[in-house]
C-alpha positions as CSV (number, residue, x, y, z in Angstrom):
1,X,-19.0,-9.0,4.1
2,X,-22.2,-7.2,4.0
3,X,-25.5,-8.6,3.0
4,X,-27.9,-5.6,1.8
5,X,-31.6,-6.7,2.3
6,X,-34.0,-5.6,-0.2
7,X,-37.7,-5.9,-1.1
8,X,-37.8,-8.1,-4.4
9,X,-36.0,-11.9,-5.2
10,X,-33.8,-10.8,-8.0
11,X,-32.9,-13.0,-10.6
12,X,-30.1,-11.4,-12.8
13,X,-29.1,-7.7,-12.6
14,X,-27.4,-5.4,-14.5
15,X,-25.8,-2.6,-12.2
16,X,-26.0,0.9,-14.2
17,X,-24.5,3.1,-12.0
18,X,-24.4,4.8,-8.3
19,X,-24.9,8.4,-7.8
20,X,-24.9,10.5,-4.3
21,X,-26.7,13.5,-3.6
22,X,-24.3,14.1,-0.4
23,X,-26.6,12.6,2.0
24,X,-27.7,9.6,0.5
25,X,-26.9,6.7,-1.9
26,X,-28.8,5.7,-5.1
27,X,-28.0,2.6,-7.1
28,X,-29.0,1.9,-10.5
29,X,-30.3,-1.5,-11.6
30,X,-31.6,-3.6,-13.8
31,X,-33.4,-6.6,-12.9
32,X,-34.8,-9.7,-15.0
33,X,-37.0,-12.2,-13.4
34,X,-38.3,-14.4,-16.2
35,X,-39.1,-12.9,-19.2
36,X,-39.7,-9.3,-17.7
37,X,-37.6,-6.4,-16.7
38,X,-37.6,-4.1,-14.0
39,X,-35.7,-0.9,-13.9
40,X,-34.9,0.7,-9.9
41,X,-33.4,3.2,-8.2
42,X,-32.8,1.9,-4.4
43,X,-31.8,4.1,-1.8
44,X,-28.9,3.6,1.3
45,X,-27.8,5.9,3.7
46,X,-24.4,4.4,4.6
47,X,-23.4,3.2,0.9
48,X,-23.8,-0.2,1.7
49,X,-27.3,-1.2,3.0
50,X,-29.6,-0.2,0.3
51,X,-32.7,-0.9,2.7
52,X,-34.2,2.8,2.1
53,X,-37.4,4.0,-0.6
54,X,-37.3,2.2,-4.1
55,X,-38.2,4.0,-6.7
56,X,-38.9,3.1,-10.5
57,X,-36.3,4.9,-13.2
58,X,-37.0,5.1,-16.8
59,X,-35.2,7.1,-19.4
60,X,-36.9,9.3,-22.5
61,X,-34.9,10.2,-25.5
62,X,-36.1,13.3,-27.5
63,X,-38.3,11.9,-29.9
64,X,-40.6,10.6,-26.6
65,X,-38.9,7.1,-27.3
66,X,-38.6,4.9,-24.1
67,X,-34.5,3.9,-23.7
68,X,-33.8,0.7,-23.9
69,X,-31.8,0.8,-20.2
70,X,-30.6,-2.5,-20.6
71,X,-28.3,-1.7,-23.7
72,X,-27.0,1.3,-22.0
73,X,-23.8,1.6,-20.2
74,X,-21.7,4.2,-18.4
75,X,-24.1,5.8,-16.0
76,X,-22.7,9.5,-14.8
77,X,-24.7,11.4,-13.1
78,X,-24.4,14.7,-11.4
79,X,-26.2,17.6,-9.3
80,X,-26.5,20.4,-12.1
81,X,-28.0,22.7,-10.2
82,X,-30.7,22.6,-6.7
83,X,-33.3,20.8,-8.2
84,X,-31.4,19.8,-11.4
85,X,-29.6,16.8,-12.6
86,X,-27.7,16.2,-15.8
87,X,-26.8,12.0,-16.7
88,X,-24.1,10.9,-19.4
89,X,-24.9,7.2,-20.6
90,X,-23.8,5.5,-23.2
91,X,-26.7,3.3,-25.6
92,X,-25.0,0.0,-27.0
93,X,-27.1,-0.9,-29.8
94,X,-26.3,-1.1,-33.2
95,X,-23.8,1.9,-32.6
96,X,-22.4,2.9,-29.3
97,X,-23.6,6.4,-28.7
98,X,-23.0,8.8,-26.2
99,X,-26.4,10.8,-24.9
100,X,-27.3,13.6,-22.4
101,X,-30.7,13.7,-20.6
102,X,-31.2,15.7,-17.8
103,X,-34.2,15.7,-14.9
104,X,-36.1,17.2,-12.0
105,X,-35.3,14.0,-10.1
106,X,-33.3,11.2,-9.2
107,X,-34.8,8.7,-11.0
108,X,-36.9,9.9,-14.4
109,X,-34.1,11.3,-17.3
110,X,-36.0,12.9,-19.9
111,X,-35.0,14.4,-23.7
112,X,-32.1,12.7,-23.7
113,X,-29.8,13.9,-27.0
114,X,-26.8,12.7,-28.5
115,X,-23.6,14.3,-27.8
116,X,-22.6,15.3,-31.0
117,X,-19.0,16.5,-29.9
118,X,-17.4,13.5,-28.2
119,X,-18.4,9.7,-27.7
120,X,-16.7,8.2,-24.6
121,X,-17.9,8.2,-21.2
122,X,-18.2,11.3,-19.8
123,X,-19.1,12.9,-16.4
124,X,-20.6,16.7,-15.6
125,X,-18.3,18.0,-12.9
126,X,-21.7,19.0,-10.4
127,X,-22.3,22.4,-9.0
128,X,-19.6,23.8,-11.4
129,X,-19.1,26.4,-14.1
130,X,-15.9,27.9,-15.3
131,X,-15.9,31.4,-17.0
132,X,-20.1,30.9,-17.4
133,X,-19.4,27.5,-18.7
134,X,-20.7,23.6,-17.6
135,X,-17.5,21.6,-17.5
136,X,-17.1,17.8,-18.3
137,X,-14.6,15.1,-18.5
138,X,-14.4,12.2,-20.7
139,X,-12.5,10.1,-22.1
140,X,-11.9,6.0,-22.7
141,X,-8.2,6.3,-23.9
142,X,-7.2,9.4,-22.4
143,X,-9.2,12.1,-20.4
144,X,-10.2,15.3,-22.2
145,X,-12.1,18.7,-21.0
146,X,-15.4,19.8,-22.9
147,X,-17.2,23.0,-21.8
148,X,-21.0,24.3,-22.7
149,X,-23.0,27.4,-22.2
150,X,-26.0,25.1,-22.8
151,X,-25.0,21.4,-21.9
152,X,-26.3,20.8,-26.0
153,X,-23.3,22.4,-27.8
154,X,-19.6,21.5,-26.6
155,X,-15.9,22.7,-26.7
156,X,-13.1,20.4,-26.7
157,X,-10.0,21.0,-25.5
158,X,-7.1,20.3,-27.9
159,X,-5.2,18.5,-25.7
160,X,-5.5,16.0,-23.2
161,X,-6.0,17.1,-19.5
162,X,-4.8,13.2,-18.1
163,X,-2.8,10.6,-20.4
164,X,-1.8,6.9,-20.2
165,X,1.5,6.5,-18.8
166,X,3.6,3.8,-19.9
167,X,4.7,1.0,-17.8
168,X,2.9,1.7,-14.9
169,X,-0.8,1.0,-13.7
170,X,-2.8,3.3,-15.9
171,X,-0.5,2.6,-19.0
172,X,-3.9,1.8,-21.2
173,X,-7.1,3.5,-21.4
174,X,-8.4,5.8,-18.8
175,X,-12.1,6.0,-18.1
176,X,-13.6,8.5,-15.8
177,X,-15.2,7.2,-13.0
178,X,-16.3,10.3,-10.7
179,X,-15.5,14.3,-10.6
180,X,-16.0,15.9,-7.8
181,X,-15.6,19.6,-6.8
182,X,-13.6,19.3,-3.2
183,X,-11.9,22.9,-1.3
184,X,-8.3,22.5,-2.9
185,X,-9.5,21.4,-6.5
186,X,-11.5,19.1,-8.5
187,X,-11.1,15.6,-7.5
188,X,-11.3,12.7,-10.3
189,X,-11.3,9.0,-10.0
190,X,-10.4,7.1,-13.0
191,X,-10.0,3.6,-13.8
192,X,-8.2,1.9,-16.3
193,X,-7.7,-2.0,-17.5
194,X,-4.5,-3.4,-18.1
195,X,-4.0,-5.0,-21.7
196,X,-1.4,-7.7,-20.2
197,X,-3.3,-8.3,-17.0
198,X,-7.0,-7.8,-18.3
199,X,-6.9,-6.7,-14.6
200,X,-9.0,-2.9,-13.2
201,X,-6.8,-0.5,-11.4
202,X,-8.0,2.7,-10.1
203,X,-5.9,6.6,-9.6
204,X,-6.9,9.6,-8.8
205,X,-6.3,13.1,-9.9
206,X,-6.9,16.6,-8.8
207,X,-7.3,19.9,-10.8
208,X,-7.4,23.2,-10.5
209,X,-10.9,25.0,-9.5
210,X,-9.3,28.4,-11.4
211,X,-8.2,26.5,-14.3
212,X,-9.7,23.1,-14.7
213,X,-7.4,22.4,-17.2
214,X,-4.0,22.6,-15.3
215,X,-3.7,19.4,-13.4
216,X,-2.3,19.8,-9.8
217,X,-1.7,16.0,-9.0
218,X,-1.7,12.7,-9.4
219,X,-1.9,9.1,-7.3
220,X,1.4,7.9,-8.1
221,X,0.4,4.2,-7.0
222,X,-3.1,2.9,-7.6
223,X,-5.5,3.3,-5.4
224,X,-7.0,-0.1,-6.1
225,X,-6.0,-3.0,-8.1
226,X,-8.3,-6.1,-9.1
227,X,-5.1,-7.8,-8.1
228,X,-5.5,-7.2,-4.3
229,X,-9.4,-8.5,-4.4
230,X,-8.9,-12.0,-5.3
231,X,-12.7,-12.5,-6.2
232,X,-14.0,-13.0,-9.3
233,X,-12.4,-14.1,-12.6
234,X,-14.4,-11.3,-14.1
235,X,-15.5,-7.9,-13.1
236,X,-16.7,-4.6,-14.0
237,X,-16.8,-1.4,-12.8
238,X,-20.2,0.5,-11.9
239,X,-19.2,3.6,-10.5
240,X,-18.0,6.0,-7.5
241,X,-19.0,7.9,-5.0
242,X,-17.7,10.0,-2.1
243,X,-20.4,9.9,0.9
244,X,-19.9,10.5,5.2
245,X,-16.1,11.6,3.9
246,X,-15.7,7.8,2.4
247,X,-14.7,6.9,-1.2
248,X,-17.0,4.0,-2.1
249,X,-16.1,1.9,-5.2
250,X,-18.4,-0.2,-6.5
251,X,-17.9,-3.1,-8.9
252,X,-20.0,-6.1,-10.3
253,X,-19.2,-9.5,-11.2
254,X,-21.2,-12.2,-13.8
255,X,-24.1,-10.0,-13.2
256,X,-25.2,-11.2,-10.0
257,X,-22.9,-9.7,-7.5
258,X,-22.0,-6.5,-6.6
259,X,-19.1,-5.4,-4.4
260,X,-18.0,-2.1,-3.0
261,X,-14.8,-1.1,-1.2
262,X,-14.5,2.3,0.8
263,X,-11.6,4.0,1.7
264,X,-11.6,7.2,4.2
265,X,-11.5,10.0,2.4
266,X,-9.2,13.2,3.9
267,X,-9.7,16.5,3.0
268,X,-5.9,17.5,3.0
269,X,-5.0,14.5,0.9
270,X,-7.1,15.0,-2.3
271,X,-5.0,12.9,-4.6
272,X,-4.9,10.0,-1.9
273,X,-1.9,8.3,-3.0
274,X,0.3,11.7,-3.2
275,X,4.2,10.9,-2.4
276,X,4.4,10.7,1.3
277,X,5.9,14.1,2.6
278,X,9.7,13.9,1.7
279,X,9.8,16.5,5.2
280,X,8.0,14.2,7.4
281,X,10.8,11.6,7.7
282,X,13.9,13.5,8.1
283,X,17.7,12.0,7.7
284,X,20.1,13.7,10.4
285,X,22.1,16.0,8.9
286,X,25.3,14.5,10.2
287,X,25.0,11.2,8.9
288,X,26.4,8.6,8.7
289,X,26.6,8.1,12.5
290,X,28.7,5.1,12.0
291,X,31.5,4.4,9.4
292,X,33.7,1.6,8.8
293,X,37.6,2.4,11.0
294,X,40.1,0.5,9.0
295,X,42.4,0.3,12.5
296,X,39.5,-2.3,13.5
297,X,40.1,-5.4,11.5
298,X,37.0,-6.7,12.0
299,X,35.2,-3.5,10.9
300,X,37.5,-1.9,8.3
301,X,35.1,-2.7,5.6
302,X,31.5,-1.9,6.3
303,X,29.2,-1.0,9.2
304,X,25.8,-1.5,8.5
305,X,22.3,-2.4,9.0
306,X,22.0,-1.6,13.0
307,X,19.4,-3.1,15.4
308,X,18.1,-0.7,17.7
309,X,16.4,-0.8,21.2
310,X,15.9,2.0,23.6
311,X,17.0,1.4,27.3
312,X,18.3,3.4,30.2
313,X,17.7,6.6,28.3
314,X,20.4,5.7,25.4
315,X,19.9,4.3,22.3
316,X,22.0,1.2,21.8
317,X,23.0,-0.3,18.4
318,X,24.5,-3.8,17.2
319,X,25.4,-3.4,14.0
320,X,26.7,-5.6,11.5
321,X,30.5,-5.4,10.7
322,X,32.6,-6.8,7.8
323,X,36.5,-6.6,7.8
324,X,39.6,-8.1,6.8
325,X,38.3,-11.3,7.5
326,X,35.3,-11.0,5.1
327,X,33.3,-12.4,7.9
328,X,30.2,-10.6,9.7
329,X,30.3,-10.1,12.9
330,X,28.5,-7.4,15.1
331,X,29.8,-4.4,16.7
332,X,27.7,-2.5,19.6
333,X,27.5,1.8,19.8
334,X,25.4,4.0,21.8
335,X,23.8,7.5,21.9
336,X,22.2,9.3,24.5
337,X,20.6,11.9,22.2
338,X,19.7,9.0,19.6
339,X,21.9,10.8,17.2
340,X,25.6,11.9,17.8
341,X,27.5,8.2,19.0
342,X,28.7,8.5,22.6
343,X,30.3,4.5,23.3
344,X,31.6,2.6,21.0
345,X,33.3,-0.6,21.7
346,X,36.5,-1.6,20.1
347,X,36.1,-5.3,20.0
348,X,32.8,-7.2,18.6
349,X,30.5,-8.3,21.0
350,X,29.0,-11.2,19.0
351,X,30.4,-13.2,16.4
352,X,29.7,-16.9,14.6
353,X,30.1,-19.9,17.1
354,X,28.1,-22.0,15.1
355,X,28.4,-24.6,12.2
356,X,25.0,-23.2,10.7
357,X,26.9,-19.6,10.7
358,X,30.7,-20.5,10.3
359,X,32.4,-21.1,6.9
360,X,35.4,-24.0,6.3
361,X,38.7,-22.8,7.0
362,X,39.9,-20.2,4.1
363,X,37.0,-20.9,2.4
364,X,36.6,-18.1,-0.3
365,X,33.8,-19.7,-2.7
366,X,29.8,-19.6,-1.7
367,X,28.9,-23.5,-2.3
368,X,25.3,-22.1,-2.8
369,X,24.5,-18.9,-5.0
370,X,23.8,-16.2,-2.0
371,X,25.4,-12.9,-1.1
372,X,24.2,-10.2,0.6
373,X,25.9,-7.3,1.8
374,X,29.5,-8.8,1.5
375,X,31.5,-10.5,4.0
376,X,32.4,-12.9,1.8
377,X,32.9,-15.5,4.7
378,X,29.4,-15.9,6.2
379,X,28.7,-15.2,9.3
380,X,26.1,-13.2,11.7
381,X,24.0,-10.8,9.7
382,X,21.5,-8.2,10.2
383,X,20.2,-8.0,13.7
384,X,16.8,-7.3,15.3
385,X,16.8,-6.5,19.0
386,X,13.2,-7.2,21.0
387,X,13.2,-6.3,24.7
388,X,10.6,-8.8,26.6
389,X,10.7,-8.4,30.2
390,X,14.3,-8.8,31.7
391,X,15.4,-10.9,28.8
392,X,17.2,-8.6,25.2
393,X,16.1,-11.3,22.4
394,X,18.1,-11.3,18.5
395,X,16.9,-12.7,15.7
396,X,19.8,-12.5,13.0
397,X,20.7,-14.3,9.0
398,X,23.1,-17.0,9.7
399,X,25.2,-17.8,7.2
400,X,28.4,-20.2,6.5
401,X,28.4,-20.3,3.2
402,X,27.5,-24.2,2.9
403,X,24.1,-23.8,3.1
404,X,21.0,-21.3,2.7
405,X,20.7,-18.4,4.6
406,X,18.5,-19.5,7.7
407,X,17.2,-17.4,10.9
408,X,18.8,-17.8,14.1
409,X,17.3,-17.1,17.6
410,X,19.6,-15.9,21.0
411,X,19.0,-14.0,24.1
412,X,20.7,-12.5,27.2
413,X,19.7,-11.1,30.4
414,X,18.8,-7.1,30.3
415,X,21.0,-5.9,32.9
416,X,24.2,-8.3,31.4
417,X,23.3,-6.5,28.1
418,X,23.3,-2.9,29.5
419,X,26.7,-4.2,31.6
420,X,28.0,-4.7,28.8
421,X,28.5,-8.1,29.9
422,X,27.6,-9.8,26.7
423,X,26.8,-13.8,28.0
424,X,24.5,-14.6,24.9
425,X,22.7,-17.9,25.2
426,X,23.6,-20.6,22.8
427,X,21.8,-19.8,19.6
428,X,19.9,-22.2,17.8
429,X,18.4,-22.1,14.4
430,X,14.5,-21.8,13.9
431,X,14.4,-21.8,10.2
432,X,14.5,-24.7,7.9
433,X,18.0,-25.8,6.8
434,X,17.9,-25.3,2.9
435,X,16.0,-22.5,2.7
436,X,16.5,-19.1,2.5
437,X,15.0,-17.3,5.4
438,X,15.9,-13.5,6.4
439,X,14.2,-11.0,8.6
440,X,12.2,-12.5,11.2
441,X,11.2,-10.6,13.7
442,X,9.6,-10.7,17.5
443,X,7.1,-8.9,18.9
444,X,8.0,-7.2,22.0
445,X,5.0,-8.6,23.8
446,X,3.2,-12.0,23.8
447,X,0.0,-12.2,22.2
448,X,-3.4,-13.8,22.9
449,X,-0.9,-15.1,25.9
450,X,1.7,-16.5,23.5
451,X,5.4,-15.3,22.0
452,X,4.6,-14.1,18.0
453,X,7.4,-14.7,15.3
454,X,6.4,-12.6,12.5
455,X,8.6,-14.8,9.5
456,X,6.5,-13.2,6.4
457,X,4.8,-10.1,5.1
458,X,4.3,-11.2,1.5
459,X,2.1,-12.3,-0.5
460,X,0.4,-12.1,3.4
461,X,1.6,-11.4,7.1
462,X,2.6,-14.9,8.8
463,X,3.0,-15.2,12.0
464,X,4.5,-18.4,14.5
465,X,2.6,-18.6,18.0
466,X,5.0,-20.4,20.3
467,X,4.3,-21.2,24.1
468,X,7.4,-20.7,25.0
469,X,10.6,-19.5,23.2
470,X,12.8,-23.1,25.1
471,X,10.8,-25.0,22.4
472,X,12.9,-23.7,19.9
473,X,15.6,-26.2,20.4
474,X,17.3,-26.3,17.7
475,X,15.2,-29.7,16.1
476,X,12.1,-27.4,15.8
477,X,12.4,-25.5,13.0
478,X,9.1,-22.7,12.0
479,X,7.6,-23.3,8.5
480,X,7.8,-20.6,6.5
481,X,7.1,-19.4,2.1
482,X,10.7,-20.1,0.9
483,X,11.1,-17.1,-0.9
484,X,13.6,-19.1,-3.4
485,X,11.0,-21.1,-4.8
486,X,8.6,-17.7,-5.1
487,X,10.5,-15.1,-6.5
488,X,8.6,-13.1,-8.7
489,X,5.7,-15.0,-9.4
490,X,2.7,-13.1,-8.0
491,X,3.8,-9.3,-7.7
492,X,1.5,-6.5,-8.4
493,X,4.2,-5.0,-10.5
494,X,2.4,-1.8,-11.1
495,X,2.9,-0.3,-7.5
496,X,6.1,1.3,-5.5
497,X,6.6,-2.4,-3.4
498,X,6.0,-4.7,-6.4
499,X,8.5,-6.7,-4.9
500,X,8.5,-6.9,-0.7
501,X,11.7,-7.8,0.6
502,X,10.9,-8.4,3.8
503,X,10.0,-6.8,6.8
504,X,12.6,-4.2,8.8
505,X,12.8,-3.8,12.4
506,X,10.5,-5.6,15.4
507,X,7.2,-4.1,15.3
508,X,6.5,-1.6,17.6
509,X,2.7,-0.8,19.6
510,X,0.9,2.2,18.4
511,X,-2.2,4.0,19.2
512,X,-3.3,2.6,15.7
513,X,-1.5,-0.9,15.9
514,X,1.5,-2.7,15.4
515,X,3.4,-0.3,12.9
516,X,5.9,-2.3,11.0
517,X,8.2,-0.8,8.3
518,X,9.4,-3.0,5.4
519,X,11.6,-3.0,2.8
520,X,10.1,-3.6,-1.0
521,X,11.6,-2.9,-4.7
522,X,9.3,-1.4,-8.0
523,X,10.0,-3.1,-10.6
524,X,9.8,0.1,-12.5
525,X,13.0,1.3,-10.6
526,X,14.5,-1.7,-9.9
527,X,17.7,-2.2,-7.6
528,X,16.6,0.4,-5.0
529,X,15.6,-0.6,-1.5
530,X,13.1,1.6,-0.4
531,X,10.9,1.9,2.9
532,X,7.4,1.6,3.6
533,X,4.7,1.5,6.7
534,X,2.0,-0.7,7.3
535,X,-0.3,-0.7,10.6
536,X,-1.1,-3.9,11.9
537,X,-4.0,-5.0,14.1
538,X,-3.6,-5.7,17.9
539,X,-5.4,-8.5,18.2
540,X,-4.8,-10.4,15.0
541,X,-1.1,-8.6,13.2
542,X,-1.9,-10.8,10.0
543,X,-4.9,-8.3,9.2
544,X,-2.9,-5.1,7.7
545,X,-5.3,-2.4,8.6
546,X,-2.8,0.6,6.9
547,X,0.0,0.8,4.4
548,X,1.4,3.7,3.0
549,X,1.0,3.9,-0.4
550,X,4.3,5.4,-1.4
551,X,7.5,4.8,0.2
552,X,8.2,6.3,3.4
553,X,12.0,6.6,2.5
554,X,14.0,6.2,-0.5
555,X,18.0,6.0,-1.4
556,X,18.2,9.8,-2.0
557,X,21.9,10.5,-0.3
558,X,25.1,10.0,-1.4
559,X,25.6,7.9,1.8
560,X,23.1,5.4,0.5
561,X,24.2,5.3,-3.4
562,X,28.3,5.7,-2.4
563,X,29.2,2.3,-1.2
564,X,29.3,-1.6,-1.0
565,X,25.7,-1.5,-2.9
566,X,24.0,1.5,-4.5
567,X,20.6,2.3,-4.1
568,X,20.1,1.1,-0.4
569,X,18.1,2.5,2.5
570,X,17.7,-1.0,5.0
571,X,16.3,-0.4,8.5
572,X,17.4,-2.9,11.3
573,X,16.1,-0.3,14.6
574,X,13.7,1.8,15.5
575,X,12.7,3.6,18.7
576,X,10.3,5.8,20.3
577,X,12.4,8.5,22.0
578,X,10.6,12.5,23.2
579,X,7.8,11.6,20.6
580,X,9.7,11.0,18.1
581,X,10.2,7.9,15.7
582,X,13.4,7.0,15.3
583,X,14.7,4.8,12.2
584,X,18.1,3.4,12.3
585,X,19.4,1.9,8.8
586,X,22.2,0.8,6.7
587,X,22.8,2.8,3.8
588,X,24.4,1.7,0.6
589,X,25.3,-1.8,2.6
590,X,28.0,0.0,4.1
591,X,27.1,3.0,6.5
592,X,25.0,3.1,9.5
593,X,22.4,6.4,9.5
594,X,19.2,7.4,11.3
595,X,16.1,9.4,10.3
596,X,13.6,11.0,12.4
597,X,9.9,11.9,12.1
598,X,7.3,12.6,14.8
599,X,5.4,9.5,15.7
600,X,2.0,11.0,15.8
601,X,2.6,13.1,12.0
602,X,4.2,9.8,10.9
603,X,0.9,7.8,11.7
604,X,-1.6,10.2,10.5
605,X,0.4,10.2,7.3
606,X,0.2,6.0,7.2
607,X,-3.4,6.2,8.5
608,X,-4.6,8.4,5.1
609,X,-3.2,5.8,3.2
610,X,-6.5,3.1,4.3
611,X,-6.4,-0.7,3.1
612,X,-9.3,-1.2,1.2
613,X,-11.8,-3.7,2.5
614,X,-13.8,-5.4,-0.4
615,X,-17.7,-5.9,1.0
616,X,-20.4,-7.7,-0.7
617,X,-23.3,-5.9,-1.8
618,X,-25.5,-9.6,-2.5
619,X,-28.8,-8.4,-2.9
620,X,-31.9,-10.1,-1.3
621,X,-35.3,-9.7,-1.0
């Protein structure tokens, strides 16, 4: 949080509205102590400290008339010209009224005139003139295009340039928050409040410089939602800037506070949250790399969801396998290449040996409402390999069909593993009976000196320090959020992972962090698994310092639609091989397929998409 020091107690404020010049940061305010009002502009050079000159700011309407700052609303300003700036603001008194004033300064607006063509907040896009004209956008509902040889006298467009659209975050009005002219367009930021939520969300847009009219983009996702902030009960937007290549947001609350949050801003990702690169992750042309063989019993069915670990230069897989029996069990392959399968075994090299993971005798009937994937008779489920040291640790679903899903825990010695000598210890269960628990993973390295069990990623990253692994006996069992008594209760149901399903493979250490892909749902496209990316921190992996704002992967092949579920992309493995990420997944709950991507593209691409870290702004004398 950031405290910003300033030279006079304030009382109560009214924030106006922020404005950069490119090099520096001015915030408008209105300040009552007592009876008395005060009316500044105060200066920071980082967007957050406003420690720098304050300067007094007055408006003058036409007639000479002094505004009346405190009934005004919807401050945009921007650079006209050198020299020159031109400021929209709305006046709330008897009528809301949209005026025009324009100065030599930052801080004294005189002549200010009603717009006569338009009345909803409205921004100058600065420095800019199409065909000899100035070129605005407003708009409160939707976003509209007005032009002027003069700024006095105004065109409208006859359309809309940017409309609502329905059920998703910017389904009700649109209000423009900041233009900006950037190399591949104009850039603007919009935000819009939710009629069902009464809740801010932010996108952005990009148009063309040739033809401001013709949009180019659009954020698919939001770029913010008041949902993620968890601060006030109420706020309200002030206004946007773009300053040291950061977005700053800034947003007040009861008319005391005032928060910002910044995001990096990339000057090859105008719209932010574009879709991330469809070519960037790329599915091997040849999949699937493992399909079910009905002369295996065991495997006739499906072959799915692979683990993945990368170990004597091969790739080797456990996958889960479901055949005649309708039990899961788990088969092992390997590559050398990471792509075409050179070893496959014939028998499987770990099935259930447990009562938490074997069903009753020709049992047929779940006694508790769970399926996933098939094999209708319980069993060892989805793998996730962690290498530590000498020992090859699983974490897997066990399953008999008598009781909740729960997490199970097993090991075996490296070199027995790549022996293919498969003496798995005993496995024990590290979930609490009568909950469901799925996808808990392992880091593959201790930290702050102890073993970390990540068992959550929603609504927040929870991780399980243990001092060693031998205390999970089987009588100690982690806590964990039971998704069954959570579903769908707090989802931010306007963006791509509205609904997390959980996290996919072990995380693995980056020059950025702990990248961790997951698997989430929209709600707007429901019953599609999709993938996404999220850097965590070294030091502490609950604090998400990335996540890709659009899904990494999606169910796009007839490999991931054609099968025991449609709609499924579910990643088990992933490995570092030549540079290269690796992503091993189960596709349509019954194939086994890998996708590739460069590790250092695939980063940079998860890096532009920034988490946005709220500050306060609290201002002090």
């Amino acid at each position: 949080m950031r405290v910003v020091y300033m030279n006079k107690i304030i009382v109560k404020n009214n924030y106006l509205g922020i404005f950069t010049d490119g090099e520096n940061a001015y915030l408008y305010t209105q300040s009552k102590k007592g009876i008395h009002d005060y009316y500044f502009v105060d200066t920071s050079y980082d967007g957050f400290k406003f420690e720098g000159p304050r300067k007094n700011f007055f408006v003058t309407r036409d007639d000479g008339a002094i505004e009346k700052i405190d009934k005004c609303s919807f401050f945009r300003i921007s650079r006209i010209s050198d020299g020159k700036y031109g400021l929209f603001y709305k006046a709330n008194a008897r009528k809301s009224q949209l005026y025009f004033a324009t100065s030599k300064n930052i801080s004294h607006f005189i002549g200010a005139k009603v717009v006569k063509d338009f009345n909803e907040c409205a921004m100058l896009v600065p420095n800019f003139k199409y065909k000899d004209k100035y070129v605005a956008f407003f708009g409160e509902n939707d976003i509209y295009l007005a032009t002027s040889k003069d700024l006095s006298k105004w065109e409208i467009s006859k359309e809309p340039i940017l409309t609502k659209r329905s059920d998703n975050f910017d389904s009700d009005g649109l209000i423009v928050g900041d233009v900006s002219v950037r190399e591949d367009g104009i850039l603007l930021t919009y935000f819009t409040k939710r009629e069902d939520s009464k809740k801010w969300f932010m996108g952005t847009a990009l148009f063309d410089r040739e033809n401001p009219a013709n949009l180019l983009y659009r954020s698919r996702e939001a770029l913010w939602g008041e949902d993620q902030s968890l601060l006030e009960n109420s706020i309200n937007p002030v206004g946007i800037i773009i300053l040291n290549e950061r977005l700053i947001v800034y947003f007040s609350a009861n008319q005391e506070k005032l928060y910002a949050f910044s995001l990096k801003f990339f000057k090859q990702s105008p719209a932010f949250s574009k879709a991330f690169p469809p070519f960037l992750v790329k599915k091997f042309k040849d999949n699937p790399i493992l399909r079910p063989l009905l002369h295996h019993f065991w495997e006739s069915k499906q072959t799915f969801n692979p683990a993945a670990i990368y170990e004597g230069g091969k790739v080797h897989l456990l996958y889960r396998a479901v055949g005649d029996t309708d039990s899961s069990v788990l088969g092992y392959a390997a590559s050398g290449d990471g792509f075409t399968i050179d070893d496959r075994h014939d028998d499987p090299v770990y099935v259930p040996t447990e009562p938490f993971e074997c069903s009753e005798p020709g049992q047929k009937i779940f006694k508790v409402p769970y399926l996933s994937g098939g094999g209708g008779n319980g069993g060892c489920e989805d793998p996730k390999l962690t290498v530590i040291d000498d020992r090859i640790y699983m974490t897997y679903v066990a399953f008999s069909g008598r009781s909740y899903p729960g997490v199970a825990l097993t090991s075996i010695k490296k070199e027995d593993f790549l022996a293919h000598k498969w003496n798995w210890e005993k496995p024990v269960l590290i979930s609490h009976p009568n909950q469901v628990h799925k996808n808990w993973l392992l880091f593959p390295e201790k930290i702050n000196g102890k073993y970390a069990i990540l068992h959550n990623i929603s609504p927040s990253v929870s991780i399980e320090y243990i001092d060693d692994l031998g205390e999970l006996d089987g009588n100690r069992h982690i806590a964990s959020w039971d998704p069954h008594n959570y579903w769908g209760t707090k989802h931010l149901r306007h963006y791509w992972d509205s609904h997390v399903r959980g996290p996919g493979p072990p995380p693995i250490k980056t020059q950025l962090g702990w990248l961790l892909l997951y698997h989430a749902m929209d709600y707007r496209d429901y019953d599609r698994y999709k993938l996404g990316a999220m850097i965590l921190s070294y030091e502490d992996p609950t604090k998400v310092l990335y996540r890709s704002r659009s899904p990494v992967m999606e169910p796009d092949r007839h490999y991931e639609n054609e099968g025991y579920k449609s709609g499924v992309v579910y990643a088990g493995g992933a490995v570092i091989k030549d540079k290269d990420l690796l992503i091993y997944y189960g596709g349509a709950d019954k194939y086994t397929c890998v996708a590739k991507s460069n590790l250092e593209e695939f980063l940079d691409e998860v890096k532009r998409s920034e988490v946005p870290l709220v500050s306060s702004l609290k201002i002090k004398a």
